[in-house]
C-alpha positions as CSV (number, residue, x, y, z in Angstrom):
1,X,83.3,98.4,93.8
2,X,85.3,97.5,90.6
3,X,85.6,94.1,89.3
4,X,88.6,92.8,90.6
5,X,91.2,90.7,88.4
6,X,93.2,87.9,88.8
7,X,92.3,85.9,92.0
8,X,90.4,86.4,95.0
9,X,93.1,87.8,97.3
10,X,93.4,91.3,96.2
11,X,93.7,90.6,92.8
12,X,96.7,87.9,93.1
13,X,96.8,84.6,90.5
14,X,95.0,82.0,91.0
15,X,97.4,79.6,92.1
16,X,99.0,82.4,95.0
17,X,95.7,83.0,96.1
18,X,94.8,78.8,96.2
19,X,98.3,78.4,98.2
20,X,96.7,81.5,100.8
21,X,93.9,80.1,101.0
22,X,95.5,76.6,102.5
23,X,97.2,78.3,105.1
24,X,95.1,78.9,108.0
25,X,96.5,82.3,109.2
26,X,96.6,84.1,105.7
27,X,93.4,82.8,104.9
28,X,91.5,84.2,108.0
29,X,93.6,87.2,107.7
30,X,92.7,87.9,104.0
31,X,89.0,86.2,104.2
32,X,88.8,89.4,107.0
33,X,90.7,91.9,105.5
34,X,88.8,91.1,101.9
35,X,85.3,91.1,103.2
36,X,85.7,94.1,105.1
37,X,87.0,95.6,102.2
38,X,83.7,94.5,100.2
39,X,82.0,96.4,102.9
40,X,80.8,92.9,104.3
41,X,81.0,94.0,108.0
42,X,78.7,91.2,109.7
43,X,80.7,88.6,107.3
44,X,84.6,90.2,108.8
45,X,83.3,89.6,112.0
46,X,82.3,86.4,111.4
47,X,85.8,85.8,110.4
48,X,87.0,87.3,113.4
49,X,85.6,85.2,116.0
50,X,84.9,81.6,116.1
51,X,83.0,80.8,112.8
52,X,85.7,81.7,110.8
53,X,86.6,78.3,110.6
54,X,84.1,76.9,108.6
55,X,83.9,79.9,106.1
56,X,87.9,78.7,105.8
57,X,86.8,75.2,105.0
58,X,83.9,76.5,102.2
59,X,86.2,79.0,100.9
60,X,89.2,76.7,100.4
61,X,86.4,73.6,99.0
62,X,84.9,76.7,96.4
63,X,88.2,78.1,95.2
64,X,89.9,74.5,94.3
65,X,86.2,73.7,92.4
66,X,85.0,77.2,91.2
67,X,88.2,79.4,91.3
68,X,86.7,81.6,93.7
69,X,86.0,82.4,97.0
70,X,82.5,82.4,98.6
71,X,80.6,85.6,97.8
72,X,77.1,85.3,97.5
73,X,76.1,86.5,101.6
74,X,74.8,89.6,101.8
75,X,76.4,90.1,104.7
């Protein structure tokens, strides 16, 4: 897939996708729609059901410190 610019929600700044990624809703919504997008199925339908929380938490923690969301899981 191409490299992607700007920030982690389809290309957005930084700061729009930092403010997404506070908000609950969008950031399930986008953390799913993004991951299915990456062809990440396991990891969208982890967002889906319960766990998603948690991959919310480490996603918000690892944009603030590294500007970007988690992508290293294979999955």
């Amino acid at each position: 897939m191409a490299k992607r610019k700007g920030g982690d929600y389809f290309g957005l700044p930084y700061i729009v996708s930092l403010i997404l990624a506070i908000i609950p809703f969008t950031a399930w919504l986008f953390g799913f729609i993004t991951r299915f997008s990456e062809g990440k199925i396991l990891a969208g339908i982890i967002r889906v059901i319960g766990l998603g929380f948690i991959l919310w938490i480490v996603d918000l923690i690892l944009m603030i410190v590294s500007k970007h969301i988690l992508r290293v899981l294979p999955i």
